[in-house]
N, C-alpha and C positions, 0 to 999 in steps of 0.2 A: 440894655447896655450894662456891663458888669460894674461894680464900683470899683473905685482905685483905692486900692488897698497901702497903706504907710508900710515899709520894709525896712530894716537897718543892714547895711552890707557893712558887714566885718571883714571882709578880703577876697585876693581872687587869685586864680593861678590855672592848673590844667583840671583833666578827669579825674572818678578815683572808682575803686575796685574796694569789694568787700567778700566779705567770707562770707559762710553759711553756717546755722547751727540749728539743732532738732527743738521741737517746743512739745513741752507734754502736754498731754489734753487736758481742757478745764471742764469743772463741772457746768458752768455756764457756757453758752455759745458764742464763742469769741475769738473771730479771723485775722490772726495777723499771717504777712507775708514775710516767713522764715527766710529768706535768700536779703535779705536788706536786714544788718544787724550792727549794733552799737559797741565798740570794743572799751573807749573809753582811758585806757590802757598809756597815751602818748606813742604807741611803739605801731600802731595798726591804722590805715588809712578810713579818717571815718568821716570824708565830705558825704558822699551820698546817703548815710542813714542819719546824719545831725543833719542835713538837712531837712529831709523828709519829716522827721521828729518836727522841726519846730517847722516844719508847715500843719501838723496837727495830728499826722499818722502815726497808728502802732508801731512801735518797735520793739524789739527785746532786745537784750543785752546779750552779747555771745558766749560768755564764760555761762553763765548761766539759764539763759533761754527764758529767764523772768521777762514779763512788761516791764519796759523803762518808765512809764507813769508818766503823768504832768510835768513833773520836777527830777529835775536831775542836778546834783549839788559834790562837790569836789574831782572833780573827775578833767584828766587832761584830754585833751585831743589831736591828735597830729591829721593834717589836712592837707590838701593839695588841688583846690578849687575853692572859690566863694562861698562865705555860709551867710544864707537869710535868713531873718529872723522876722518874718507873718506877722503882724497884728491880727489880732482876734484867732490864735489857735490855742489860748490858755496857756503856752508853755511857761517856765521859768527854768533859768539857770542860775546855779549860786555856785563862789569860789572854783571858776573855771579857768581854764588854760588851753587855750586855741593854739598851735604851732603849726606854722607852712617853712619846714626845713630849706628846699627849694630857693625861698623867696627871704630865709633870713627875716621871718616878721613873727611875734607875737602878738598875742593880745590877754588880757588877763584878766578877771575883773570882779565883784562882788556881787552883781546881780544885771542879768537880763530877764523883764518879766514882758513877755508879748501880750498880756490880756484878754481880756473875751472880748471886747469892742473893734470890731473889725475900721472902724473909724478914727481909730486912736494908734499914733505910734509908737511901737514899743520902748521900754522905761530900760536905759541903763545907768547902771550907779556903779564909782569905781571902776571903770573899766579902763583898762591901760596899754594904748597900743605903742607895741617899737618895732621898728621900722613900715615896710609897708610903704604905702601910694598916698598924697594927699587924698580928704576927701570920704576917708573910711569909718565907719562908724557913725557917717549921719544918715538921720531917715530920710527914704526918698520915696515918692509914690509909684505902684508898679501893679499894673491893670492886669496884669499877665495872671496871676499866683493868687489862689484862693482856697483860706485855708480850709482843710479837711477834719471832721468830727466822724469818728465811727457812727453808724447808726446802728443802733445794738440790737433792731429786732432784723436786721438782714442777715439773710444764712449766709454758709460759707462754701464754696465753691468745690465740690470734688469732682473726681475722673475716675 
């Protein structure tokens, strides 16, 4: 039986749609899936890749097609669905800005750290929500979501 894993929900809303951008080859072997990318921008819808990111997976950045790494630190996001935040995917977020235009809600805040201990619910500090649903921003446990770690000796998939 899977463990239940501690999640913070910062908000909720509809679907969201992302772009695509190219990734240049590295000299190491290391797959990430180009079609799911981070804009960070406030101006481009980024539920589906800030998600995915702090469940644990690769992303890159779309202006530039870098890894976005562990940490991602100033950067705004305009959203249009719920963003969870995984215990035990290692992420951290500093001086961010969540906007769901939509719903008229921000959130803002100086740091969300999810941790490596899949046991432990993620640390926020500073964070500052307006408007919004009661309710948002606590952790709550969620059996479903299990966060993802590359495994760096598996190849990558071509056609």
């Amino acid at each position: 039986m899977p463990s239940r894993l501690p999640r913070l929900a910062l908000a909720a809303a509809a679907l969201a749609l992302c772009g695509s951008a190219a990734r240049a080859a590295e000299p190491a072997q290391h797959c990430i899936h180009t079609d799911i990318v981070l804009w960070g921008d406030g101006r481009h819808d980024d539920t589906t890749a800030l998600n995915d990111w702090l469940q644990g997976k690769d992303i890159v950045w779309a202006e530039s097609g870098d890894p976005v790494g562990d940490t991602i630190s100033g950067h705004s996001f305009r959203l249009s669905a719920a963003v969870y935040v995984s215990a035990g995917s290692g992420r951290v977020l500093r001086d961010f800005t969540f906007v769901w235009p939509e719903r008229n809600e921000t959130v803002s805040g100086a740091s969300i750290v999810s941790g490596d201990d899949a046991d432990k619910a993620p640390v926020s500090t500073g964070v500052q929500i307006s408007g919004g649903d009661a309710g948002e921003g606590v952790p709550f446990d969620d059996p479903a979501v299990t966060p993802t770690k590359p495994n760096p000796r598996a190849s990558c998939a071509t056609s």
